[in-house]
RODO-2510 file (C-alpha; in nm, 4 decimals, decimal comma):
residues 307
     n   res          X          Y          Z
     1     x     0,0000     0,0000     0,0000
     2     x     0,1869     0,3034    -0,1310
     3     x     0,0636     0,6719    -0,0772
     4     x     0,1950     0,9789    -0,2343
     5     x     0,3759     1,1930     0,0494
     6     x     0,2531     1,5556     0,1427
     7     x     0,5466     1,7507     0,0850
     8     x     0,5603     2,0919     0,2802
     9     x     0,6834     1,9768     0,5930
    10     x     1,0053     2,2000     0,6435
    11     x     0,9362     2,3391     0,9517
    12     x     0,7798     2,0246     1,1563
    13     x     1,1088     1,8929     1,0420
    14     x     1,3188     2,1622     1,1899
    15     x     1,1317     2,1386     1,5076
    16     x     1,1665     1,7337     1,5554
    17     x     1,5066     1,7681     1,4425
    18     x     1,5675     2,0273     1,6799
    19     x     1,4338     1,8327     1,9937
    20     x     1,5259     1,4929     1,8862
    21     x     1,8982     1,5376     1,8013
    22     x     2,0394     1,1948     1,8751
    23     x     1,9305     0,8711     1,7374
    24     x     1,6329     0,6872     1,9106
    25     x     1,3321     0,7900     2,1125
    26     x     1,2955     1,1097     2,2655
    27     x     1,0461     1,1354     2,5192
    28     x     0,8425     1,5224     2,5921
    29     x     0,7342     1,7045     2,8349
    30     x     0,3727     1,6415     2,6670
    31     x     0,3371     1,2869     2,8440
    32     x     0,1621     1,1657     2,4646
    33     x     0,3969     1,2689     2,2826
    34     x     0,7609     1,0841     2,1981
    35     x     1,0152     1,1804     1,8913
    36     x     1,2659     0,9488     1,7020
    37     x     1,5485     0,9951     1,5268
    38     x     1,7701     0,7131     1,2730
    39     x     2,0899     0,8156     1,0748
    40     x     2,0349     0,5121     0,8901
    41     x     1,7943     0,2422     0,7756
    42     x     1,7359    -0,0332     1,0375
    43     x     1,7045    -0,4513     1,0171
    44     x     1,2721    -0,5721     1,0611
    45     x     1,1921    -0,5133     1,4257
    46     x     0,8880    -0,6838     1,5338
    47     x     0,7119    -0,4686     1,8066
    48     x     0,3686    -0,3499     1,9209
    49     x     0,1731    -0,0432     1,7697
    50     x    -0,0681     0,0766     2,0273
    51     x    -0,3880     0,3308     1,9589
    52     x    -0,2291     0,6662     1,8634
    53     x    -0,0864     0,8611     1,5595
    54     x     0,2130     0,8301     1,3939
    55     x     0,4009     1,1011     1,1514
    56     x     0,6838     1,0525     0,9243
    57     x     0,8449     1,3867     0,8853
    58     x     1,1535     1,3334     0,6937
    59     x     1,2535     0,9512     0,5208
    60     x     1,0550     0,6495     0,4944
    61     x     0,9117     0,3316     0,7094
    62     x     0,8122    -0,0070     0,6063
    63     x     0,5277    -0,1376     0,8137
    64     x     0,4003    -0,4945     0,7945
    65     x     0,0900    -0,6288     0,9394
    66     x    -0,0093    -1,0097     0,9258
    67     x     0,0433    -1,0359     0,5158
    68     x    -0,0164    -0,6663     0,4498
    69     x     0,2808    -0,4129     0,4140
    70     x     0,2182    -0,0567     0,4770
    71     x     0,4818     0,1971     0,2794
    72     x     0,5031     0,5272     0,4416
    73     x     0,6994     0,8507     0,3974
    74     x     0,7290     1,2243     0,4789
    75     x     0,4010     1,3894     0,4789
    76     x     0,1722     1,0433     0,5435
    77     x     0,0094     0,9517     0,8954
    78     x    -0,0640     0,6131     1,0223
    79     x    -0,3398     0,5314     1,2698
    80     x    -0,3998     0,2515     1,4863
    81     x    -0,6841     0,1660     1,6190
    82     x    -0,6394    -0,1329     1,8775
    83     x    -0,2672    -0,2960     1,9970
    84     x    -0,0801    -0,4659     1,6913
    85     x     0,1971    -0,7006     1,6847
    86     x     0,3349    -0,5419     1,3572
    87     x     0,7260    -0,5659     1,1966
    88     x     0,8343    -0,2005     1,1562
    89     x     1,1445    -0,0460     1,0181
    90     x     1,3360     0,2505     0,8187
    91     x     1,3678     0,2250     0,4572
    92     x     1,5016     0,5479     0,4482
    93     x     1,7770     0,7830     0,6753
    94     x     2,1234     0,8986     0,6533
    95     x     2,3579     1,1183     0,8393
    96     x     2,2815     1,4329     0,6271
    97     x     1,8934     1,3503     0,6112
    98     x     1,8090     1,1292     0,9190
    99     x     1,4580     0,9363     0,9657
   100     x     1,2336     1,1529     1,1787
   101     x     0,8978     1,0298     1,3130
   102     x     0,6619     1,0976     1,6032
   103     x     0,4111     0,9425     1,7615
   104     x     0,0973     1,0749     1,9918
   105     x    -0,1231     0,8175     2,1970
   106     x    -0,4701     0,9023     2,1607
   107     x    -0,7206     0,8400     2,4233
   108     x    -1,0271     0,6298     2,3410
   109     x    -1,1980     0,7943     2,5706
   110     x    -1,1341     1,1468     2,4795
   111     x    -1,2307     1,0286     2,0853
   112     x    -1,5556     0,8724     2,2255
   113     x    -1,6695     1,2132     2,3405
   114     x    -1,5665     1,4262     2,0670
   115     x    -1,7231     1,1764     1,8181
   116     x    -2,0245     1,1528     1,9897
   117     x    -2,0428     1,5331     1,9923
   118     x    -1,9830     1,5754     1,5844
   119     x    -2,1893     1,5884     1,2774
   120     x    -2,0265     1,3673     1,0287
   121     x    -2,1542     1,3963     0,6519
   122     x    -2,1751     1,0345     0,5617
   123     x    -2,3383     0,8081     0,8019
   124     x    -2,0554     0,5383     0,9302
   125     x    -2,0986     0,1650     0,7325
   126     x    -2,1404    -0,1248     0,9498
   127     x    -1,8417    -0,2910     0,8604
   128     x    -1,4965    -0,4145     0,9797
   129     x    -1,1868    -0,2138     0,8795
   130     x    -0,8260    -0,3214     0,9239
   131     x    -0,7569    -0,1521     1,2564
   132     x    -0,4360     0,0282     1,0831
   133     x    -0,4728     0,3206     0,8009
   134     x    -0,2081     0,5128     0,5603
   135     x    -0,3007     0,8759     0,5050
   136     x    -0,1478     1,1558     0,3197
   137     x    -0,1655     1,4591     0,5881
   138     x    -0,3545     1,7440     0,5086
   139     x    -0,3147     2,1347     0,6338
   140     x    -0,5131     2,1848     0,9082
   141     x    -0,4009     1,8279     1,0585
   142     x    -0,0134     1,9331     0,9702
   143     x    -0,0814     2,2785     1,1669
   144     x    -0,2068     2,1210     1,4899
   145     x     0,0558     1,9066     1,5127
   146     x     0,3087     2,1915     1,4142
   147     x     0,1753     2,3813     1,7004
   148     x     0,1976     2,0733     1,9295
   149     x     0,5853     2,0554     1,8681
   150     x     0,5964     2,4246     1,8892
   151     x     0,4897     2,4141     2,2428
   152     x     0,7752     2,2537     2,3526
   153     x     0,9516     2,5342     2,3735
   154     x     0,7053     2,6893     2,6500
   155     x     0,6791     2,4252     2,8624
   156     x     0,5100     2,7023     3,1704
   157     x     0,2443     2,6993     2,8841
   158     x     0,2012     2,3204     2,7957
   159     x    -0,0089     2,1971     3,0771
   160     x    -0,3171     2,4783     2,9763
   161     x    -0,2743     2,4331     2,5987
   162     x    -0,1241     2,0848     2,4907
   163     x    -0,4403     1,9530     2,5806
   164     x    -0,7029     2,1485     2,3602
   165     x    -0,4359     2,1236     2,1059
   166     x    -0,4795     1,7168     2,1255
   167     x    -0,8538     1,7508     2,0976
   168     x    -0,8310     1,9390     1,8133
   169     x    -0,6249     1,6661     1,6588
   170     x    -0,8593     1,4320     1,7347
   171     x    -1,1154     1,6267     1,5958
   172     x    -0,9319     1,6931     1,2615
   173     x    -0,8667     1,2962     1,2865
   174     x    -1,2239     1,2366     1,2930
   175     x    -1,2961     1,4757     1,0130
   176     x    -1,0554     1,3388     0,7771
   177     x    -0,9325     1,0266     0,6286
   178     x    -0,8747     0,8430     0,9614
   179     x    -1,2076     0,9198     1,0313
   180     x    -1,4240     0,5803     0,9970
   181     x    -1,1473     0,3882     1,1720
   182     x    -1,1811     0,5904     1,4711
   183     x    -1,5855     0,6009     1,4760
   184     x    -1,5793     0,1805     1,4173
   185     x    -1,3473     0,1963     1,7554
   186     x    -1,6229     0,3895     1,9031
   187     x    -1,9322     0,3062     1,7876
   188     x    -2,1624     0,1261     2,0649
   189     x    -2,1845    -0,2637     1,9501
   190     x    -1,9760    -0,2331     1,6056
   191     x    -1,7684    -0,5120     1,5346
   192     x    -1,4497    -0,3082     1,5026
   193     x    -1,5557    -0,2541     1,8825
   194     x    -1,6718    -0,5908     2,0277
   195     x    -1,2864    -0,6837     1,8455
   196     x    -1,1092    -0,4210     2,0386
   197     x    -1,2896    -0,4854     2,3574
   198     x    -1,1419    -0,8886     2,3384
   199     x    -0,7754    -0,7309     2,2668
   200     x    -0,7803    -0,4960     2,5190
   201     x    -0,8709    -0,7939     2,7527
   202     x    -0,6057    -1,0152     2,5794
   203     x    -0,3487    -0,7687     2,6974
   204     x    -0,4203    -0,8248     3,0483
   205     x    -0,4692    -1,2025     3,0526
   206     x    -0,2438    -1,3270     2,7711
   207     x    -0,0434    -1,5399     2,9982
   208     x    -0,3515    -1,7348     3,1499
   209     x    -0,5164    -2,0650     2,9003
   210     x    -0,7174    -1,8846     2,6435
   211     x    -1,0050    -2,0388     2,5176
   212     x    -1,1191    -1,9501     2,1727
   213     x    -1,4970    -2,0072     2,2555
   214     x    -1,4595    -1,7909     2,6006
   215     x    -1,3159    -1,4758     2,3284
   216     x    -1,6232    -1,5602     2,0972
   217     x    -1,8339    -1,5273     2,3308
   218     x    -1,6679    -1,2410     2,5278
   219     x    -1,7364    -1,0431     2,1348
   220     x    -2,1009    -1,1755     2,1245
   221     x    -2,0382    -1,3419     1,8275
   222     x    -1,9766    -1,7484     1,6810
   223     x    -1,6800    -1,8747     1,6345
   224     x    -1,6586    -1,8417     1,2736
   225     x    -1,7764    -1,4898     1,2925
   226     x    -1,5555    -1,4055     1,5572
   227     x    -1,1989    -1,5768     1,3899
   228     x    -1,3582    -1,3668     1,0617
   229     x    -1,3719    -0,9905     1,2263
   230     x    -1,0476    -1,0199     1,4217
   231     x    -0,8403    -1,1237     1,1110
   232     x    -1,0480    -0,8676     0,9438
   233     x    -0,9339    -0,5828     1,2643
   234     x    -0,6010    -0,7145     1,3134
   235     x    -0,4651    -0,8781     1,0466
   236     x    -0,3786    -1,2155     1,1825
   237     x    -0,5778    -1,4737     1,3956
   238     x    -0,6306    -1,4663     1,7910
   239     x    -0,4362    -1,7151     1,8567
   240     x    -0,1481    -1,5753     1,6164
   241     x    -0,2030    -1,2644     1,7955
   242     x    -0,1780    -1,4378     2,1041
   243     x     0,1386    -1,6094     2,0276
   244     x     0,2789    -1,2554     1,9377
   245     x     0,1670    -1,0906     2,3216
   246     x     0,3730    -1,3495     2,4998
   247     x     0,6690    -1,3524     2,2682
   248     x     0,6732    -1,0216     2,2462
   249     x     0,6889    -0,9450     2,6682
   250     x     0,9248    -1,2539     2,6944
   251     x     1,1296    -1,0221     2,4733
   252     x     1,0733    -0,7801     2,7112
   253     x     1,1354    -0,9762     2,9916
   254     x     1,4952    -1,1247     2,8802
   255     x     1,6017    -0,7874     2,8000
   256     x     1,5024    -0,5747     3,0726
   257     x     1,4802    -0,8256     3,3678
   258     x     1,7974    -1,0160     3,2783
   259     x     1,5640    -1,3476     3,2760
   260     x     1,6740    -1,6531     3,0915
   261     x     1,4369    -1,8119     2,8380
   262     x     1,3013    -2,0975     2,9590
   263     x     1,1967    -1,8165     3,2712
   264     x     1,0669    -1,6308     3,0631
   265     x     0,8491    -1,8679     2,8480
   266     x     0,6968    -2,0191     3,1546
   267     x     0,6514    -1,6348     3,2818
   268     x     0,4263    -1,5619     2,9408
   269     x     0,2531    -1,8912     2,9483
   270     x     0,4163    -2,1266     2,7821
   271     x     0,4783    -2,5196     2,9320
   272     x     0,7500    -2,6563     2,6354
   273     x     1,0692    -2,4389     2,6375
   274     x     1,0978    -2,6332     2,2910
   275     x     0,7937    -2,4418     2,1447
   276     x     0,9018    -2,1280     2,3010
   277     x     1,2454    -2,1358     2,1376
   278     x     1,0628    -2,2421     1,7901
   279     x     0,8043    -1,9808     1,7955
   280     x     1,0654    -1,6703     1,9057
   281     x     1,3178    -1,7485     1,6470
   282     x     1,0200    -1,7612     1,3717
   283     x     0,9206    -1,4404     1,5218
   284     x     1,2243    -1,2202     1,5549
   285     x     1,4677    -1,4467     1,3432
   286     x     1,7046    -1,5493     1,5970
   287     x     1,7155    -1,7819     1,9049
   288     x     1,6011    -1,6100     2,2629
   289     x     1,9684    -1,5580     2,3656
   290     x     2,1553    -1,4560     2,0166
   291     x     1,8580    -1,1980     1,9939
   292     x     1,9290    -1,0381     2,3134
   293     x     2,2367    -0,9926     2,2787
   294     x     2,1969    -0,8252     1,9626
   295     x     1,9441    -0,5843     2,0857
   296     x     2,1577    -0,4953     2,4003
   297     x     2,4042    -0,3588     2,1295
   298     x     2,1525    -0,1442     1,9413
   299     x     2,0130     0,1300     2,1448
   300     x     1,7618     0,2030     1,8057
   301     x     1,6369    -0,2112     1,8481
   302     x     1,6230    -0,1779     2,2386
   303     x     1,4215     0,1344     2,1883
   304     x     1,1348    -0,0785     1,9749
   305     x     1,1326     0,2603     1,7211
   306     x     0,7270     0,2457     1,6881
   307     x     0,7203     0,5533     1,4660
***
């Protein structure tokens, strides 16, 4: 999925450049908000996109999800909806024009209430969306989040005006491309919602026995239906979904806890240290311990670089 790049961007660039000046993350004084930085492309990096916006303001990002691969650039914005296990990595960055990205969580609460308080001019299809979407950035969308970035430079004023600033994002959001994705998360009894109601209970119980009937029915929906909208949401199957939670905070786990793998598998839920060993090197290409050590010698890797 390739779309053309919005191209007037010199001055968001100047500001993330500014504030994000060495490569890697940079967190902000606006809690939502986090910068990144890359001098040069990276190696796939499996890792979790959670609900929020993402900008590319100067390179290019590869993005796949289940079988679909998402091309992005300067000037595009990606939205997701629910958490996704995606692979994610820079196409495009050197020294003299490094990748620059942000990202800004959005709250589904605060996009519930704002929704519900619009007028939309098409009435929103009961369907179910992928739960990730490519958009080329428009003006008013590009000057909210200029402003955002602005603000970090008066941080006495951030806490009275970074958050009407977000709102209007989310407004503009829901008023532009992004729009139906958002209203699906939303919208009372939608399927895109029953689907993000079972993840967000996945994420707290991934390392208990999951049933695939007990997640049907936690959806209100068969079997069938239910395996049908969560491919359809998240581009994979529950239990491939599942498979990528537990890997994915065994990662986690190894890295930042100093545990060894077969702690860690039995930590996330696995019983055969076998399967977990299997299943991890199919996911992030490497065996639990070579991968490790690789990402404790990449600050960029160890970093997870989500946008």
């Amino acid at each position: 999925m390739v779309i053309r790049a919005w191209p007037h961007l010199g001055e968001l660039a100047d500001l993330v450049g500014n504030i994000a000046q060495t490569d890697g993350d940079c967190s902000t004084p606006i809690l939502a908000l986090r910068l990144s930085r890359c001098s040069s492309a990276t190696d796939p990096m499996p890792c979790i996109y959670g609900l929020g916006l993402g900008l590319i303001v100067q390179g290019g990002k590869r993005v796949t999800l289940g079988d679909e691969i998402f091309e992005y650039e300067a000037g595009q914005s990606l939205i997701t909806t629910v958490d996704l296990p995606v692979v994610s990595y820079v196409t495009r960055a050197s020294s003299a024009e490094p990748y620059l990205g942000m990202w800004l969580e959005l709250d589904a609460r605060v996009i519930a209430q704002l929704a519900a308080e619009m007028e939309f001019a098409t009435p929103l299809q009961v369907s179910t969306t992928r739960a990730m979407s490519v958009v080329t950035l428009d003006e008013g969308l590009k000057d909210a989040l200029t402003r955002l970035i602005r603000l970090l430079t008066e941080p006495l004023l951030i806490p009275l005006l970074a958050p009407l600033i977000q709102q209007e994002i989310v407004v503009r959001l829901l008023n532009g491309g992004h729009g139906p994705s958002l209203r699906r998360l939303v919208a009372a009894g939608s399927p895109s919602q029953q689907i993000a109601k079972v993840v967000a209970w996945l994420k707290q119980h991934y390392t208990e026995d999951v049933s695939m009937d007990d997640l049907a029915t936690k959806a209100h929906m068969s079997l069938s239906t239910f395996r049908q909208h969560f491919r359809a949401v998240t581009g994979m199957s529950p239990l491939q979904y599942l498979k990528n939670l537990r890997l994915q905070d065994a990662r986690q786990l190894m890295l930042n806890e100093n545990l060894d793998a077969g702690s860690a598998a039995v930590r996330v839920g696995y019983e055969s240290a076998s399967q977990f060993s299997r299943e991890y090197s199919r996911l992030f290409g490497e065996p639990p311990n070579r991968d490790i050590r690789r990402m404790r010698e990449s600050t960029w890797a160890r970093d997870g670089h989500r946008y």
